[in-house]
C-alpha positions as CSV (number, residue, x, y, z in Angstrom):
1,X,-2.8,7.2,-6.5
2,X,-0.9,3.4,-6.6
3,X,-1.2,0.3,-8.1
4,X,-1.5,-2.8,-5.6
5,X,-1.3,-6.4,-5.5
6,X,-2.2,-9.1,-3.3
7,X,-1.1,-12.4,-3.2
8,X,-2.2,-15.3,-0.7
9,X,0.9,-16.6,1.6
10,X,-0.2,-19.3,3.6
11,X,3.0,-19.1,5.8
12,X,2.7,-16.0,7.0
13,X,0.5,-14.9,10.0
14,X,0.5,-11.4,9.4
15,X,0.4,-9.2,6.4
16,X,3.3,-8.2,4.6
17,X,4.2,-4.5,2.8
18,X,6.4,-4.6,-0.3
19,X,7.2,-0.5,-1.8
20,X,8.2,-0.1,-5.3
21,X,9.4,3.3,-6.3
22,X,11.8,3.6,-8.9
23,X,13.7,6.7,-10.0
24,X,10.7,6.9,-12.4
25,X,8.3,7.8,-10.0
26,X,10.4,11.3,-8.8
27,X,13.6,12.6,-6.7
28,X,14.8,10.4,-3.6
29,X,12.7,13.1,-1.7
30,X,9.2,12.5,-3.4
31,X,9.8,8.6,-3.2
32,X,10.8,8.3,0.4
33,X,7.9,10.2,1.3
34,X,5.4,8.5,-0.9
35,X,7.1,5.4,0.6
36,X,6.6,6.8,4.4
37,X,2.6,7.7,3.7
38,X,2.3,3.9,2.7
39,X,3.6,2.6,5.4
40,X,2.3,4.7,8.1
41,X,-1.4,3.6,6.3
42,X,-0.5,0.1,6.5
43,X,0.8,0.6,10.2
44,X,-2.7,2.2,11.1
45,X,-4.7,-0.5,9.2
46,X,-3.1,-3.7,9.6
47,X,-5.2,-5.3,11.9
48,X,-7.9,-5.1,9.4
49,X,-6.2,-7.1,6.8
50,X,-6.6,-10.4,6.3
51,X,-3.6,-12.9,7.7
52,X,-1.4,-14.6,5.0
53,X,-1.3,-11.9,2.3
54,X,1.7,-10.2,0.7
55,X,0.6,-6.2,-0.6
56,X,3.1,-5.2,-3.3
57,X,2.2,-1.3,-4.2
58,X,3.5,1.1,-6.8
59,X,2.8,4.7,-6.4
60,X,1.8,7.2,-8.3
61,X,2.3,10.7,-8.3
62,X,-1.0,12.0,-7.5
63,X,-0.9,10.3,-3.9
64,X,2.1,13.0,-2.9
65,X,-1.1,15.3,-3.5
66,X,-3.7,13.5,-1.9
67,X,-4.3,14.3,1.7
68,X,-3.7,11.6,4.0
69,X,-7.4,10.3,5.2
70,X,-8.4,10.0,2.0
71,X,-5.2,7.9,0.8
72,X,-6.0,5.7,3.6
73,X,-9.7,5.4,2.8
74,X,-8.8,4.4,-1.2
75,X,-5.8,2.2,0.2
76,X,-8.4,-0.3,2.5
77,X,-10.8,0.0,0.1
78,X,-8.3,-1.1,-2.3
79,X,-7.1,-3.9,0.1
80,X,-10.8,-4.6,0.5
81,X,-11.2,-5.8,-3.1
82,X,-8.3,-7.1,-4.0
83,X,-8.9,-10.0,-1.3
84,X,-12.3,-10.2,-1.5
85,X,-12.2,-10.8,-5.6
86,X,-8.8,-13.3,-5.1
C-alpha cells in the first residue's frame, strides 16, 4: 500500500508528514486522493506517535483500493515498527 520512513528529529515536538506522489504513481486525481487518505490517517493517529520523528511515505496504488480502517491499521502498525526497530 506505501513505503514509509522514519527519521529521528530531536527539534521537533510533534511528528511531521512528508507525501511523495509523483506523476508515476497515477493522474492528479488518484494522487491527491491517495495524498488526502494519508493525511486524514495521520490526523486521526498522531497523538500515538512518538515526538521528534519525520514520516516520509510513498504510495502505492493498491492503497486507492484498500478501505480506509484497514489503511489505517497497516499505517500505525507500520509507524509501530519503523520506531520501535530505529
Amino acid at each position: 500500500m506505501f513505503w514509509i520512513q522514519v527519521m529521528r528529529n530531536e527539534k521537533s515536538e510533534s511528528p511531521k508528514l512528508g507525501i511523495i506522489a509523483s506523476r508515476r504513481f497515477g493522474g492528479a486525481v488518484d494522487r491527491n486522493r491517495a495524498k488526502r487518505r494519508i493525511r486524514e490517517v495521520f490526523r486521526r493517529n498522531q497523538a500515538s506517535f512518538p515526538k521528534g520523528i519525520d514520516l516520509v511515505v510513498l504510495p502505492r496504488t493498491a492503497l486507492l483500493k484498500a478501505s480506509f480502517s484497514s489503511l489505517e491499521q497497516n499505517f500505525v502498525d507500520a509507524v509501530g515498527k519503523a520506531c520501535s526497530s530505529s
